[in-house]
N, C-alpha and C positions, 0 to 999 in steps of 0.2 A: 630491573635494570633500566636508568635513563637512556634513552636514546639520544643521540648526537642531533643537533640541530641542523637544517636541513643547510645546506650552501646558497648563498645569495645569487644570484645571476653576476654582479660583479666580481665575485671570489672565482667563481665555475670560468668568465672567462680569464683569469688571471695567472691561474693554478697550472701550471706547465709540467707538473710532476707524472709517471708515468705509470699506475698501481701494477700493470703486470709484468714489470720488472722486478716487482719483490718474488716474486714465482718464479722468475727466467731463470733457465740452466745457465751455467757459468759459457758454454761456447756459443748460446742464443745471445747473450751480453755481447762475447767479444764482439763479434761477428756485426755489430751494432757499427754503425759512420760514426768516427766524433764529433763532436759540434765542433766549428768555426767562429770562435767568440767574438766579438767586435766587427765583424768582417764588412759588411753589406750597409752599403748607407742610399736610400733613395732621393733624389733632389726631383724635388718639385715646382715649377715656374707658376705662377699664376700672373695674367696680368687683369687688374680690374680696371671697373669701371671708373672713370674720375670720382664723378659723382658720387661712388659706391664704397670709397674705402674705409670708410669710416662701420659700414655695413659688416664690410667684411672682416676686419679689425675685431672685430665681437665675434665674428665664424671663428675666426685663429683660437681666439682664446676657448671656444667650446671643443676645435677639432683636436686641441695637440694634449689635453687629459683623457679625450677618450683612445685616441692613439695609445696613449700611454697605459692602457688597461690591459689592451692585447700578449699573449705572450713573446717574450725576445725583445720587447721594445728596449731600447736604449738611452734613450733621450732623440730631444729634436731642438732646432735651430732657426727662429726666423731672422731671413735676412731681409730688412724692408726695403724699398729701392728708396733712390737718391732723389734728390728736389727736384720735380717735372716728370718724373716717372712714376709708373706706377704698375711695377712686374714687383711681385714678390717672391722670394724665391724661400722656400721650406727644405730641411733638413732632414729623413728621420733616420733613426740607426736601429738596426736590427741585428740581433747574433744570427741568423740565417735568412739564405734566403728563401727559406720555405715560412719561415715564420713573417720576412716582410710580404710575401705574398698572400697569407691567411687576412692579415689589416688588407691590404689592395682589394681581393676579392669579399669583404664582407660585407653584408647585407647595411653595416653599420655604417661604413665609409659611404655606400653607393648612397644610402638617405642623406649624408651630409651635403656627397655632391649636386646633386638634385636641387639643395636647398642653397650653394654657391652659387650655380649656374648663371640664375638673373646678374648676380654682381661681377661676372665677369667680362668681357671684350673680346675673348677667345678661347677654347679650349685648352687647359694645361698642360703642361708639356711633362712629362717624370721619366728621369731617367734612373738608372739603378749599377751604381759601379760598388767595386770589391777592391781590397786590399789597397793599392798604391794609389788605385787609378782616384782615390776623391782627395789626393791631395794635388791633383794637377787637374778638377774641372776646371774648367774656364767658365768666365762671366755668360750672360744669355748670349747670342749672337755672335759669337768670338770661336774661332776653330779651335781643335782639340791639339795643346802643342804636340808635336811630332815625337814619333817614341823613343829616338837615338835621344833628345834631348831631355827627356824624363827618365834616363836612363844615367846619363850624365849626372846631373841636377840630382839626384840622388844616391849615387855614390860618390860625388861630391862630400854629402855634406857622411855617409856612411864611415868612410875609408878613415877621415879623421876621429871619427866620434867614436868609434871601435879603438880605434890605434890605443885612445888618451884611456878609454875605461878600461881597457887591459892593462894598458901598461899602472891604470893605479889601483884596479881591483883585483887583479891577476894574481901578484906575489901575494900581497894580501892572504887573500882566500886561501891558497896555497899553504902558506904557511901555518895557517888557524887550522884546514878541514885535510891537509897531509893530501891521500891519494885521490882524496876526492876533489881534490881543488880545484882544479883544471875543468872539470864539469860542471863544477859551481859557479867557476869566472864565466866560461861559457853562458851558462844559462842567463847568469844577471847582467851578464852584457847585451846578449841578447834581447833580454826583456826590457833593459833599462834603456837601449837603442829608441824599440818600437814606441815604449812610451812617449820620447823625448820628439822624438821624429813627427808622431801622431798631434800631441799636443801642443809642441812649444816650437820645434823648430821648421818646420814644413810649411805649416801656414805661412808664418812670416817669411819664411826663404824663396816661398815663390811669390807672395807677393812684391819681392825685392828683384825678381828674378823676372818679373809679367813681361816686361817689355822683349828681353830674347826671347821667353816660350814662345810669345804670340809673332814669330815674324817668319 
């Protein structure tokens, strides 16, 4: 019989699967946390060296596929600064935060840092927020707006966006899926919200919105 070829070092770290759950008793499963999908995003400041960004420019581009090897990762995001600055600010997503902590503490990360260090100006700053809280970071140096207003500001934009997709997915569904309907609007209301909120409307509504949060 052929033997299986052996796993590459970049497959072994990529491979997030878990063999001794094909053996686990059915209450060893339950009993198991669910994952938190999307949930965990860490932002990273970096400010470089003038002279140096060009340097470090070439770092980005080595650090955010090896990022991407690790498991949970979910994509990343550079934000570059603006003319006469030179703070970069990095993006990564993680489904957990056990999995963005596995990349933080890795032998892998810490040689890259090592190898930043010269092109920076100061040590970076990483912060690591959940759920609501990364659609209301604020810019570097700018306080965290206040929670009644992040709180506002998103059932704000909630209250309507629910209202309109019930009122046109609701009967709908209802009438197609009979007793199940109601559970069905629910759920794709729900889902179709967080999406909408996550990627299309949030962003743009606080940056429409900067001026109150920040006062």
């Amino acid at each position: 019989m052929d033997t299986p070829p052996p796993q590459d070092a970049t497959h072994r770290a990529t491979d997030d699967r878990q063999p001794t759950l094909s053996s686990a008793q059915l209450p060893d499963v339950e009993a198991l946390d669910l994952p938190r999908p999307d949930m965990v995003t860490a932002v990273i400041r970096q400010q470089v060296r003038p002279d140096h960004w060009q340097a470090y420019e070439d770092w980005l581009h080595r650090i955010i596929p090896i990022a991407a090897r690790f498991p949970g990762h979910r994509g990343a995001q550079v934000i570059k600064p603006p003319a006469g600055s030179f703070l970069y600010t990095v993006t990564l997503h993680f489904d957990t935060i056990a999995h963005a902590d596995d990349w933080f503490r890795s032998e892998a990360r810490q040689a890259l840092l090592r190898e930043v260090a010269p092109l920076l100006a100061s040590p970076e700053e990483v912060k690591t927020v959940t759920g609501l809280e990364f659609w209301f970071e604020p810019p570097a140096a700018h306080p965290a707006p206040r929670r009644f207003k992040q709180a506002l500001a998103t059932w704000s934009v909630i209250f309507p966006l629910t209202s309109l997709l019930g009122m046109t997915l609701g009967p709908w569904l209802h009438a197609w899926l009979g007793g199940w309907g109601r559970l069905a609007a629910n759920l794709a209301v729900s889902g179709i919200t967080v999406v909408l909120m996550t990627y299309v409307i949030m962003p743009r509504y606080t940056r429409w919105l900067a001026r109150w949060l920040s006062r």
